[in-house]
C-alpha positions as CSV (number, residue, x, y, z in Angstrom):
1,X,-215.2,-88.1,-33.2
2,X,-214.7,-89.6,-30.1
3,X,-210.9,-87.8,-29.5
4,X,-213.0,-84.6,-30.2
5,X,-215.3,-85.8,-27.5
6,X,-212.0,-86.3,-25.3
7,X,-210.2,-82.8,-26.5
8,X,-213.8,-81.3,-25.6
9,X,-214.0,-83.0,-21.9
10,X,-210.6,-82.1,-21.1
11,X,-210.9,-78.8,-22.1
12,X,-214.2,-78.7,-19.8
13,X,-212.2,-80.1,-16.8
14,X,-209.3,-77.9,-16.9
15,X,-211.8,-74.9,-17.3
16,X,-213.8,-76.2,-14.7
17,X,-210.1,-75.9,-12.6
18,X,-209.3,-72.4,-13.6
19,X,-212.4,-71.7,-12.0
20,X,-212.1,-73.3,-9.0
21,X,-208.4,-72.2,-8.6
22,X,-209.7,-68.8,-9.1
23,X,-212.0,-68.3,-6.3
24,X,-210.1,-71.0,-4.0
25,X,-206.3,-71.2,-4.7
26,X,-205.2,-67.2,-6.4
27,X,-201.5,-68.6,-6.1
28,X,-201.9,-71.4,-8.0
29,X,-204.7,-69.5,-10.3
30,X,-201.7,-66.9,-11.2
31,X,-198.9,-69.3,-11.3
32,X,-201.0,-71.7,-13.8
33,X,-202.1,-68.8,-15.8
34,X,-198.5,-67.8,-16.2
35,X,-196.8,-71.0,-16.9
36,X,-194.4,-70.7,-14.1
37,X,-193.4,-73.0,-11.4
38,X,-193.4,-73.0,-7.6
39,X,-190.3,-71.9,-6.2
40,X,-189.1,-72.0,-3.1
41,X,-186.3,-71.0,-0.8
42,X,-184.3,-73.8,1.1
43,X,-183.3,-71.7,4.1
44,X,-179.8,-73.7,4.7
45,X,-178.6,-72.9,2.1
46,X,-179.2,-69.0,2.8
47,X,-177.9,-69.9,5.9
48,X,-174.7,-71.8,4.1
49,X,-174.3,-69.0,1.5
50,X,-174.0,-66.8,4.4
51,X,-171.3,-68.7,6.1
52,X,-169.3,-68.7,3.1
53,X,-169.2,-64.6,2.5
54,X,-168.7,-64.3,6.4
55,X,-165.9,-67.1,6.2
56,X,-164.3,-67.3,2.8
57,X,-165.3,-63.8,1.0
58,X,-164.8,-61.9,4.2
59,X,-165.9,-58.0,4.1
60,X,-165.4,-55.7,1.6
61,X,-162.2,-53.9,1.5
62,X,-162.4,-49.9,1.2
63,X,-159.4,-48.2,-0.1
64,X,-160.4,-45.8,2.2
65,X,-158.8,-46.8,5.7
66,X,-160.0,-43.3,7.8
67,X,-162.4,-40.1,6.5
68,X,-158.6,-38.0,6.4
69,X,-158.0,-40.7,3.1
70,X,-161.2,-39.8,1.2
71,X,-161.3,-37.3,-1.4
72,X,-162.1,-33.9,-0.1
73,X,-165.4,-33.6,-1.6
74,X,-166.3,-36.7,0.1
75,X,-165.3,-35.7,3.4
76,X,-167.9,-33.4,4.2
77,X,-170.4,-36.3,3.7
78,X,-169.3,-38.5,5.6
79,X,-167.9,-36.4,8.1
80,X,-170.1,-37.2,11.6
81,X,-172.5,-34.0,12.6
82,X,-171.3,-32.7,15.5
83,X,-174.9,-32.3,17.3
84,X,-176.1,-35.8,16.8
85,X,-174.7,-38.1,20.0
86,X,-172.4,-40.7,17.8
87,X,-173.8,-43.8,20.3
88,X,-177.3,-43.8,18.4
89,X,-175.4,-45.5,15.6
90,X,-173.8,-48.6,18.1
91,X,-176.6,-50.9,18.1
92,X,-177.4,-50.3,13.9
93,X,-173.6,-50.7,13.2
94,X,-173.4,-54.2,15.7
95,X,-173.1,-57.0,13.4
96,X,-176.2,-58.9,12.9
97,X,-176.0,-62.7,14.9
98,X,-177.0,-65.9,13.9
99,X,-179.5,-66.2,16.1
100,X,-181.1,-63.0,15.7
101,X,-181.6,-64.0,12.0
102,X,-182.4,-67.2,12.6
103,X,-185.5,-65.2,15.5
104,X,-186.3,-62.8,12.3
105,X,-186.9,-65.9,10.1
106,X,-188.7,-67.9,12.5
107,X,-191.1,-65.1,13.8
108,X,-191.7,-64.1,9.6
109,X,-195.3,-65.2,8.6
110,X,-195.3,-68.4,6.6
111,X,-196.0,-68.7,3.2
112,X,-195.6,-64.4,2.2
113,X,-192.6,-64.1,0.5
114,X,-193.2,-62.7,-2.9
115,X,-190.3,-62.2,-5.6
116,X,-189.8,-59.1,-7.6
117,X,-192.9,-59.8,-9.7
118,X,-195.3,-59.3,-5.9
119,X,-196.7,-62.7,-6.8
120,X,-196.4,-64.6,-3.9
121,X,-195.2,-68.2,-4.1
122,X,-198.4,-70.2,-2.3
């Protein structure tokens, strides 16, 4: 009797937080719902995983060294169009800096990133 009396007061409590969660905490609501965990993204080692495909991976190598090498029924793909001016591709085609990921990351709003299931991680 009395571990029914337990079994029935901590099913009242955790109902009692479903609740609450619902209307106060969605996140934790969804996640507890779900049975998953908080995740979360330690952003040196994005930073470290990026060093090492800059430094040790390098770019990827084409087989392709000029548009003469590709196959002709590439070339008129990639091929540029003569009446677009070629210098509106500069500043997408500069390599992205440190710092101006580092400004992207910094100026992102906190707490919004969402993995491929949209549920954010709050």
């Amino acid at each position: 009797m009395e571990f029914d009396n337990h079994k029935q007061a901590a099913m009242k409590a955790t109902i009692a937080e479903w609740n609450s969660n619902f209307y106060e905490d969605k996140g934790k609501f969804i996640r507890n719902s779900l049975n998953r965990e908080k995740c979360s993204i330690v952003l040196d080692r994005v930073l470290a995983a990026i060093k090492h495909f800059q430094n040790v991976v390098g770019p990827s190598r084409s087989p392709f060294k000029t548009l003469d090498d590709l196959p002709d029924r590439w070339k008129s793909h990639y091929t540029p169009i003569p009446s677009i001016n070629s210098n509106i591709y500069s500043i997408v085609m500069a390599p992205i800096t440190e710092a101006e990921l580092l400004a992207v990351i910094n100026n992102s709003p906190r707490h919004k990133a969402s993995g491929p299931s949209s549920i954010p991680y709050e």
